[in-house]
matplotlib code that plots the C-alpha trace (Angstrom):
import matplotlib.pyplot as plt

x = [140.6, 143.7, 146.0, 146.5, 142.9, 141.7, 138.6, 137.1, 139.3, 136.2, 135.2, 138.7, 138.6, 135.5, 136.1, 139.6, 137.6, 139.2, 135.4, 132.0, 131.1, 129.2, 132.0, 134.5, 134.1, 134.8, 137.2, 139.0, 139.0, 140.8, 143.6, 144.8, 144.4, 147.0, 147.4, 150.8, 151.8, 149.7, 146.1, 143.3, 139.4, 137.7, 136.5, 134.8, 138.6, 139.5, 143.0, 145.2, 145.8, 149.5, 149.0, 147.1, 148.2, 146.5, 148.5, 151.3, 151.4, 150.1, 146.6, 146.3, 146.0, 144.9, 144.7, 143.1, 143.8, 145.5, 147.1, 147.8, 147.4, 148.4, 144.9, 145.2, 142.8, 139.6, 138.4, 135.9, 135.8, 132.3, 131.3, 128.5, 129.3, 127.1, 129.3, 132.1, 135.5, 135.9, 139.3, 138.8, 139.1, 142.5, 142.7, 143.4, 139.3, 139.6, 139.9, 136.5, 135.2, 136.6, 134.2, 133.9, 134.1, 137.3, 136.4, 138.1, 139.3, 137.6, 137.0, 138.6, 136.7, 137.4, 139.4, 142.0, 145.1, 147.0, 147.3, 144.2, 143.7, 141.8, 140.9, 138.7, 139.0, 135.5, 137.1, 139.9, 138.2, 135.9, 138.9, 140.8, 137.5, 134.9, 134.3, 134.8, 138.2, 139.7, 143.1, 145.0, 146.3, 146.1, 148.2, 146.8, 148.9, 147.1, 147.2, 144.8, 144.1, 145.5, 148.3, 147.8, 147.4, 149.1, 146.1, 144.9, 147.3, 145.5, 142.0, 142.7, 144.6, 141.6, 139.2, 136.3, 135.6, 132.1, 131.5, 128.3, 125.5, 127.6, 126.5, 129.9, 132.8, 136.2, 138.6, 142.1, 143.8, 147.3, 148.5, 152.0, 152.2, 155.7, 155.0, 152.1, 150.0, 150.8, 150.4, 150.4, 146.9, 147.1, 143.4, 142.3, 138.8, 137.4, 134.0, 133.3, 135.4, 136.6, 139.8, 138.3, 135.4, 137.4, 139.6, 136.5, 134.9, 137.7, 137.8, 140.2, 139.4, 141.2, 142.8, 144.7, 144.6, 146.6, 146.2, 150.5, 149.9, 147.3, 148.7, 152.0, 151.6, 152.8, 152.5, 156.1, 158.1, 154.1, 153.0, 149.5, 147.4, 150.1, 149.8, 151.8, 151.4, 150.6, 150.6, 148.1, 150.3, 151.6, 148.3]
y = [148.0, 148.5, 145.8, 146.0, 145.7, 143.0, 141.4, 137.9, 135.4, 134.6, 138.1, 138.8, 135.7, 136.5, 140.2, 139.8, 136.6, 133.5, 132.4, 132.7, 134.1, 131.1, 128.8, 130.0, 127.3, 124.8, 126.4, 126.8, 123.5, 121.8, 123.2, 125.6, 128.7, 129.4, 132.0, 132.6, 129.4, 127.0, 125.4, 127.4, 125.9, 128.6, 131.4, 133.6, 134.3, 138.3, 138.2, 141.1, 140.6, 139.9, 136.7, 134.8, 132.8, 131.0, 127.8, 128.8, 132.1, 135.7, 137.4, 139.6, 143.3, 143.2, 146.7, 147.2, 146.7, 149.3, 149.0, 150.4, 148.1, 149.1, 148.4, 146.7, 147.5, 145.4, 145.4, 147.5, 148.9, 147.6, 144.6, 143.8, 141.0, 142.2, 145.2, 142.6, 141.4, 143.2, 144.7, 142.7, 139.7, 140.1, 140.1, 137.2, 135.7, 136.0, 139.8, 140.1, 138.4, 140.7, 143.1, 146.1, 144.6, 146.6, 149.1, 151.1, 154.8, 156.7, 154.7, 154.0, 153.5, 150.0, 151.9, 153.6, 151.5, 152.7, 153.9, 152.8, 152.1, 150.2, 149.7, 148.4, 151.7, 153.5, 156.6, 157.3, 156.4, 159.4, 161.8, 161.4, 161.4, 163.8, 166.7, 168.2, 167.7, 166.2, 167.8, 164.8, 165.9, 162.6, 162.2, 161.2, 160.1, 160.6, 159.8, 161.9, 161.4, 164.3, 166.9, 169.1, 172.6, 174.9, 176.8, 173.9, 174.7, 178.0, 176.4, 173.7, 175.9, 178.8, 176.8, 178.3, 174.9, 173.7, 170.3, 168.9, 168.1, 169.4, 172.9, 173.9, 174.4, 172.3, 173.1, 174.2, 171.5, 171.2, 170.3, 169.2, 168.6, 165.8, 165.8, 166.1, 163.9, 162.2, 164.7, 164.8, 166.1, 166.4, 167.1, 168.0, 166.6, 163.2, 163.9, 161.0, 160.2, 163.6, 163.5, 162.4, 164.9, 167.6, 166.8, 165.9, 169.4, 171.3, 168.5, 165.9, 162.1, 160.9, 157.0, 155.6, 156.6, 155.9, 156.8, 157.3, 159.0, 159.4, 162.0, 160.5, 157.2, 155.8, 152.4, 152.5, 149.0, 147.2, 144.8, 145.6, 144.1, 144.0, 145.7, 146.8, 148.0, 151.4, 153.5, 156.4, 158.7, 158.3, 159.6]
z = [124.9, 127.0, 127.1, 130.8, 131.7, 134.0, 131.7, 131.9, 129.9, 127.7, 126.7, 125.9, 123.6, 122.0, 121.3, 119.6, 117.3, 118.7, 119.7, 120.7, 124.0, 123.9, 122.4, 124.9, 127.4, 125.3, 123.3, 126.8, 127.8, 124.4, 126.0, 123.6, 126.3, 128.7, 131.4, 132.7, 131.0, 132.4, 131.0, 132.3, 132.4, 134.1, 131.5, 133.9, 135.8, 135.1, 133.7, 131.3, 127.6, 128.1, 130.1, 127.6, 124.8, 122.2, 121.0, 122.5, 120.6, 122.2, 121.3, 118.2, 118.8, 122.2, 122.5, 119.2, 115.9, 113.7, 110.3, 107.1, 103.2, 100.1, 98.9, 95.3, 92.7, 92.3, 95.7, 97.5, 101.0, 102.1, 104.7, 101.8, 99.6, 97.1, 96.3, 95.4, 96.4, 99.6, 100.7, 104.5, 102.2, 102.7, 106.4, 108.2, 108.8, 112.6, 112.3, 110.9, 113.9, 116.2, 118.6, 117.0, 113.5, 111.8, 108.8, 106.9, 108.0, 104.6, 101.4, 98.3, 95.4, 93.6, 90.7, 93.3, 95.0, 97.7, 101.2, 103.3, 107.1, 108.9, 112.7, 115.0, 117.5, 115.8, 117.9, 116.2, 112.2, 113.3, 114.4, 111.2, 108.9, 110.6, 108.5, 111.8, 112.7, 109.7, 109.2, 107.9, 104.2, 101.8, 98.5, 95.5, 92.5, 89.2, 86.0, 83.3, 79.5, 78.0, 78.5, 81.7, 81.9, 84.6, 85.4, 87.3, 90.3, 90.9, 90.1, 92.6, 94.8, 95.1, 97.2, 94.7, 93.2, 93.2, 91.9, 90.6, 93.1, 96.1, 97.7, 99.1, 97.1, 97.4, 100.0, 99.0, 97.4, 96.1, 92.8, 91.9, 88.1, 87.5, 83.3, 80.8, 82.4, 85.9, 88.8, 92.8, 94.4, 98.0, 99.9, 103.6, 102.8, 101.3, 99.3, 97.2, 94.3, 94.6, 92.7, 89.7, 89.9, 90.6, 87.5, 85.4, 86.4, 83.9, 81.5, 82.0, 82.7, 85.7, 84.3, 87.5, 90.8, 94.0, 97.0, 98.2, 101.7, 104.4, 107.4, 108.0, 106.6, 103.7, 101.9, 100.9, 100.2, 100.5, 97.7, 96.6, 99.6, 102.2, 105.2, 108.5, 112.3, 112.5, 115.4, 116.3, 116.7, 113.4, 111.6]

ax = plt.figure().add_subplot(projection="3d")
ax.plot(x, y, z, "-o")
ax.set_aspect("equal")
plt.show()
């Protein structure tokens, strides 16, 4: 949604989550909307983003919401309850009420921290994750349960891999080994849990996983569950 488009002042509330479409007239007329500073009752009035504020402060991600958390272990990237504690948990609870609902851009399994992004912009999660078009390399720092072998680089490296139930082998990956057992594995595809089934294929159990780098975006100087303002460029 462009930030400069003219839209009703209730549609713009209810697709960024501040209400109901239904809500809005009410919401509206507590006074808490203003439009170019001054109270405003009439929700069908076709104004921009930028002249709205919300108890005095300016709308969230007008223009659509983009940002990348340091996902913390113990979380899952689902919208179902059932699957557990869900990484949009940690979002502020008007983001979820947003129109599109945000998800996640590819998933991390509950076991692996790290880089993960999340928008409401349905376009640009199936740019960067479409088997299609997916070019964006992602960084994987992993730990393994015994001593690492060499070979692995060229295994890795070959783009001959085939791993259990899948019909095409693994693309191309890169391996960087730092000491006996903690390595970098940097990918151009996201099958599931494939860094641990690729390392499980020639014998080694994959122990902690983190997710450092997604394109050209990191989760540097983030706390497990913090998150910044990216922009889409920067993927």
């Amino acid at each position: 949604m462009s930030a400069q488009q003219l839209r009703r002042l209730d549609q713009w509330l209810a697709n960024l989550g501040y209400c109901s479409r239904r809500a809005a007239p009410q919401f509206v007329r507590s006074g808490r909307v203003l439009v170019d500073g001054v109270r405003e009752t009439n929700v069908a009035r076709k104004v921009n983003s930028a002249a709205i504020t919300v108890d005095g402060e300016a709308l969230e991600y007008p223009h659509g919401l983009l940002i990348a958390m340091n996902k913390p272990l113990g979380v899952v990237c689902s919208h179902d309850e059932r699957d557990g504690p869900m990484v949009y948990d940690l979002l502020p609870s008007r983001w979820m009420q947003r129109n599109p609902q945000p998800l996640t851009v590819g998933r991390l399994d509950k076991e692996t921290s790290g880089c993960l992004i999340i928008t409401d912009d349905g376009q640009l999660a199936h740019r960067w994750t479409s088997p299609k078009t997916q070019k964006c390399a992602s960084f994987y720092e992993v730990t393994v349960d015994k001593p690492l072998n060499t070979y692995l680089i060229d295994t890795f490296a070959a783009g001959n891999l085939l791993l259990d139930n899948d019909s095409k082998p693994c693309l191309p990956a890169e391996l960087i080994i730092h000491d006996d057992v903690h390595a970098t594995l940097i990918l151009t595809e996201g099958r599931y849990h494939q860094v641990r089934r690729m390392f499980a294929a020639e014998g080694w159990l994959v122990t902690a996983l983190h997710r450092s780098r997604f394109g050209n975006v990191d989760v540097a100087g983030l706390a497990p569950g913090e998150w910044r303002t990216i922009h889409p460029d920067a993927v």
